[in-house]
C-alpha positions in Angstrom: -8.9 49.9 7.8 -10.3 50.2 11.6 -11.8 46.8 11.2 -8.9 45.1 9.6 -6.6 46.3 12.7 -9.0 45.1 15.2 -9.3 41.5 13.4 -5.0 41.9 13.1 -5.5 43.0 17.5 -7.7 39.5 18.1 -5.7 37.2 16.1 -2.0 38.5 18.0 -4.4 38.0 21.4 -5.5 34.8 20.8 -1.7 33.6 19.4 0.0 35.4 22.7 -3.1 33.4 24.8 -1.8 30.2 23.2 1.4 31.1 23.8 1.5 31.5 27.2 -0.8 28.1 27.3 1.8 26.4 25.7 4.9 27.8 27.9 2.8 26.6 30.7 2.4 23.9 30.1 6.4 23.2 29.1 7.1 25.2 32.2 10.7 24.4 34.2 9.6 21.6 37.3 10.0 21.7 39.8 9.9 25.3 40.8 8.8 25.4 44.5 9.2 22.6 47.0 7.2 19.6 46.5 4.8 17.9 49.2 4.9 14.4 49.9 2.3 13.3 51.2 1.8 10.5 53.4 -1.9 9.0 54.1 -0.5 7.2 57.4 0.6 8.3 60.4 4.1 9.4 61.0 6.9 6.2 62.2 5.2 3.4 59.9 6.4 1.7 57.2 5.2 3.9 54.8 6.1 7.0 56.6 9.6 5.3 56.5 9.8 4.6 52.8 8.5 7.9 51.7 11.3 9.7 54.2 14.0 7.0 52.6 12.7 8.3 49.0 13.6 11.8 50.0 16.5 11.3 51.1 17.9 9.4 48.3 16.1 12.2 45.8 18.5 14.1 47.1 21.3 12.4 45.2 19.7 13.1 42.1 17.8 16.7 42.2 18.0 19.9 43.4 14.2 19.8 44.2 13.2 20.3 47.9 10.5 17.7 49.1 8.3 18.2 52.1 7.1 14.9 54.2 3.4 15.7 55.4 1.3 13.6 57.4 -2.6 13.7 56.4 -3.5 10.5 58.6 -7.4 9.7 58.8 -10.2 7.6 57.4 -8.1 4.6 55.9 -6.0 7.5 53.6 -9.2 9.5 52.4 -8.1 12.2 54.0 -4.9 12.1 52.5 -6.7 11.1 49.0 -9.3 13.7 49.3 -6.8 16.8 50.5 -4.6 15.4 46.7 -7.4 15.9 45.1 -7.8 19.6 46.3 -5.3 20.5 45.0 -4.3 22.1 41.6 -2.9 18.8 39.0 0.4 20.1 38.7 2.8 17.9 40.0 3.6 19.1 43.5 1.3 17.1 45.6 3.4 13.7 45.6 1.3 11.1 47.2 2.7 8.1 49.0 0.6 5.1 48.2 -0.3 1.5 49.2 -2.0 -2.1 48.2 -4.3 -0.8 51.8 -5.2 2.2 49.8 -7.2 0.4 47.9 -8.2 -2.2 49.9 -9.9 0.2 51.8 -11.6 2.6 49.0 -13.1 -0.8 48.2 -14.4 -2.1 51.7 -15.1 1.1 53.2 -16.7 2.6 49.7 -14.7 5.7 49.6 -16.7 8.3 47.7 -13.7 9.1 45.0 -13.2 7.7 42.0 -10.0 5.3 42.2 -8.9 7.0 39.0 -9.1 10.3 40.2 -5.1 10.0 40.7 -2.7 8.8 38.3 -0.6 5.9 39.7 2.6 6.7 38.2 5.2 4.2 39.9 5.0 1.2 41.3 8.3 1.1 43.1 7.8 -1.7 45.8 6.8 -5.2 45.8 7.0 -6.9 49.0 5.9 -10.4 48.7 2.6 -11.9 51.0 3.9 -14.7 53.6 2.1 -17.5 55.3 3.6 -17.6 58.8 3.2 -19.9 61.1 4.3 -20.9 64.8 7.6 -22.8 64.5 7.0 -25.1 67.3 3.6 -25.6 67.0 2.3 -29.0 65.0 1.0 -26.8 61.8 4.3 -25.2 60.5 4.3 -26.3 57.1 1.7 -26.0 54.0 0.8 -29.4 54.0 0.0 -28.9 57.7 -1.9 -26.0 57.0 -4.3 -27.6 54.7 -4.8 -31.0 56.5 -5.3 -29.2 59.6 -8.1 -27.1 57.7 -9.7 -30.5 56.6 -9.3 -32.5 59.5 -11.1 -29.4 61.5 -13.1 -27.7 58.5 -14.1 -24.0 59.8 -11.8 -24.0 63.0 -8.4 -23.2 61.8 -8.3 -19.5 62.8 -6.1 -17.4 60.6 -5.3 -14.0 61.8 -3.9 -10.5 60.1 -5.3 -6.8 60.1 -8.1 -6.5 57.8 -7.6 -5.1 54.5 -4.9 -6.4 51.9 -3.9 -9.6 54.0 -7.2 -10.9 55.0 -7.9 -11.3 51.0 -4.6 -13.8 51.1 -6.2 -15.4 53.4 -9.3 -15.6 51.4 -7.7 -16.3 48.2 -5.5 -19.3 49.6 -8.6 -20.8 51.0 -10.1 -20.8 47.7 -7.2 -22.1 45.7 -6.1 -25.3 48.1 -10.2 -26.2 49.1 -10.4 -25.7 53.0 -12.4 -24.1 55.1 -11.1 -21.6 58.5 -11.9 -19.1 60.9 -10.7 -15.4 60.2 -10.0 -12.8 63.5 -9.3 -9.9 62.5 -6.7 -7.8 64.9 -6.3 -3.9 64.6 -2.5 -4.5 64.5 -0.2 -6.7 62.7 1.7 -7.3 66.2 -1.1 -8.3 67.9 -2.4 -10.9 65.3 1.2 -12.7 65.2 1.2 -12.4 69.2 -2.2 -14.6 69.0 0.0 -17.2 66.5 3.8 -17.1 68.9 1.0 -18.0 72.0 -1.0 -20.3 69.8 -4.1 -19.1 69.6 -4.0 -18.8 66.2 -2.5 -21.2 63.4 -1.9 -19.0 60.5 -0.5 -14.9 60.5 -0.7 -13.4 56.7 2.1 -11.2 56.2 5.4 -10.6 54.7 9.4 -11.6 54.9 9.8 -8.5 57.2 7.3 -9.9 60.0 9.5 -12.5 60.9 12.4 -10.5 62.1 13.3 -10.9 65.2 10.7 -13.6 65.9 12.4 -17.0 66.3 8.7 -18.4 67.6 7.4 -17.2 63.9 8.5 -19.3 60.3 7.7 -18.3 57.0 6.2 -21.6 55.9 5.6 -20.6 52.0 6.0 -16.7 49.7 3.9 -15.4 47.0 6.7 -15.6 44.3 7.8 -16.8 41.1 10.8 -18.4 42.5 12.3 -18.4 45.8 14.0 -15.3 47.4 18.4 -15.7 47.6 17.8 -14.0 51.2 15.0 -17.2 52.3 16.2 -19.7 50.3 14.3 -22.4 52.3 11.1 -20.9 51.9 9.4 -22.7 49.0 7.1 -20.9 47.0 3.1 -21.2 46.3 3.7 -22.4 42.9 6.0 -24.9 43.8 4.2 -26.5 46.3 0.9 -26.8 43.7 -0.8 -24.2 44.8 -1.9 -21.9 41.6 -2.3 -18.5 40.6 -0.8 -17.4 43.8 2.2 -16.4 42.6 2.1 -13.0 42.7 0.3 -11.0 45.5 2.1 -8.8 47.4 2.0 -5.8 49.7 3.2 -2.7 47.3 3.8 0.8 47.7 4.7 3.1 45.1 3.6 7.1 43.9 0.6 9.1 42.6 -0.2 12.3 41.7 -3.4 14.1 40.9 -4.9 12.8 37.3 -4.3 15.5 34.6 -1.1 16.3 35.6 1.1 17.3 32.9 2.9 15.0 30.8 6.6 16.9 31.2 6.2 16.5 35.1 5.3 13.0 35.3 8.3 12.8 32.5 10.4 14.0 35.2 9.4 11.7 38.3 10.0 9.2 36.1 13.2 9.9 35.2 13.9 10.2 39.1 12.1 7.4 39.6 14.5 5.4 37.3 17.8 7.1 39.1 16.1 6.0 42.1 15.7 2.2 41.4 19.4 2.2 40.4 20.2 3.6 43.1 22.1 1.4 45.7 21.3 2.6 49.2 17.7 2.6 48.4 17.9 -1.1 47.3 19.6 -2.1 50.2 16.7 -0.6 52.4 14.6 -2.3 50.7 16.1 -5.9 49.5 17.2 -7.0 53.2 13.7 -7.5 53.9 13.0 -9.3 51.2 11.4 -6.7 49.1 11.5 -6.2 45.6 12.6 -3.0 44.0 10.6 -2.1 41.0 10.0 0.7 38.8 6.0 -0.1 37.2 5.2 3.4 35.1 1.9 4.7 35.1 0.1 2.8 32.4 1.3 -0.5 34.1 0.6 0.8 37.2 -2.6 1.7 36.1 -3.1 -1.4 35.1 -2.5 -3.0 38.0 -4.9 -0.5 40.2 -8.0 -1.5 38.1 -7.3 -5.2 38.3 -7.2 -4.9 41.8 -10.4 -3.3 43.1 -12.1 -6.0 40.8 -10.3 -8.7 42.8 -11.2 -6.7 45.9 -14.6 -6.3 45.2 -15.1 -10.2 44.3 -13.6 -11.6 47.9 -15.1 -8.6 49.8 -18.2 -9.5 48.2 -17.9 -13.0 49.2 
């Protein structure tokens, strides 16, 4: 009899152990505040676009979100402080195209699937700019320019995600240039408005405000209602360009659980509908999205081979 009530003890243990397992992991989220975190310095664009997500959140949840700052080794420190954490939803990290960019070139000692990408929200199109009153405005200036001085052209941007444009365009159309890089985006289309350089790599958003700066062709498949005189890539012959861009989007630690990426994507959907934050967006020319995280995943893994093959080069 003894036994048999000690057998009856371990199996009401072991159901009440996978009990509380199991309401665990169906636990109410969020319960505490969430962290944001932001792998850039406070004031830049992502910075921005993270605050602009919390604000509009807002609208659509009671949850409290916390912006932090965790600036410092191209994002590793931001990555690596994620990754500290426990997987359970309330580290919210603010990522980039540069993000992985730089895990590539600067061999960041993480695995780039050590977070889950769970929503690709941005896509902000890649620009070849050019001086507006300078002899090489144009795509068809670009290129005979580039053969008529093979290895001289200089094209400028901040290394990383541009300077594969760069390196991608000179592939597709044949020619030959000089890259610079520049530690800043202003300084690099500085060099192009004082011609010392023909061709800036950017997006719409870099030629605001910049009469001496023209958008002289977009990564797109069809041209944007707010530039409608830019032409596209694709329509002036050049292939498989047609869809690089500068995006920015979410991730959280991998093995978070299923309900709480359930529910960031839910708010994730409210937030793509949501007007204000396509406004904020769409006047620069950016694209509002909403990629879950197997396309998103998707889309990380395709990259850091592309990055790896032109880095390589």
């Amino acid at each position: 009899m003894k036994r048999v009530l000690i057998t009856l003890a371990l199996i009401l243990v072991t159901v009440s152990m996978f009990a509380e397992g199991q309401t665990d992991s169906k636990a109410p989220f969020p319960e505490k505040p969430i962290r944001v975190v932001v792998y850039a310095a406070a004031g830049g664009q992502l910075d921005i676009t993270a605050r602009k997500f919390v604000e509009i959140a807002a609208k659509y949840t009671p949850a409290t979100f916390v912006v932090e700052n965790k600036a410092g080794a191209g994002g590793l420190v931001g990555w690596e402080y994620v990754l500290s954490q426990p997987e359970d939803g309330y580290n919210l990290m603010a990522v980039t195209k540069t993000l992985i960019a730089n895990h590539v070139k600067d061999e960041f000692d993480v695995d780039p699937m050590s977070l889950d990408w769970i929503a690709f929200l941005i896509n902000d199109a890649e620009a070849i700019i050019t001086n507006s009153k300078s002899k090489v405005r144009t795509i068809q200036d670009v290129i005979a320019d580039a053969k008529a001085r093979p290895g001289q052209q200089i094209w400028v941007t901040p290394p990383g995600v541009d300077e594969v444009m760069a390196y991608k365009f000179w592939d597709k159309t044949g020619i030959t240039a000089k890259y610079v890089p520049y530690d800043a985006g202003g300084q690099a289309m500085a060099a192009v408005i004082g011609q010392q350089a023909q061709v800036y790599v950017g997006n719409p958003v870099d030629v605001r405000g910049k009469p001496d700066l023209m958008m002289a062709a977009i990564s797109a498949e069809k041209r944007f209602a707010q530039f409608p005189d830019v032409p596209t890539l694709k329509e002036l012959g050049i292939q498989d360009l047609d869809a690089e861009s500068f995006w920015r989007g979410f991730a959280l630690k991998k093995g978070t659980p299923a309900n709480v990426v359930a529910w960031y994507d839910d708010l994730f959907a409210k937030l793509t509908a949501d007007p204000d934050w396509r406004q904020f967006n769409e006047k620069d020319g950016m694209e509002v999205v909403h990629y879950k995280k197997d396309k998103f995943n998707s889309v990380i893994e395709s990259e850091i081979r592309d990055f790896k093959a032109y880095f390589n080069k």
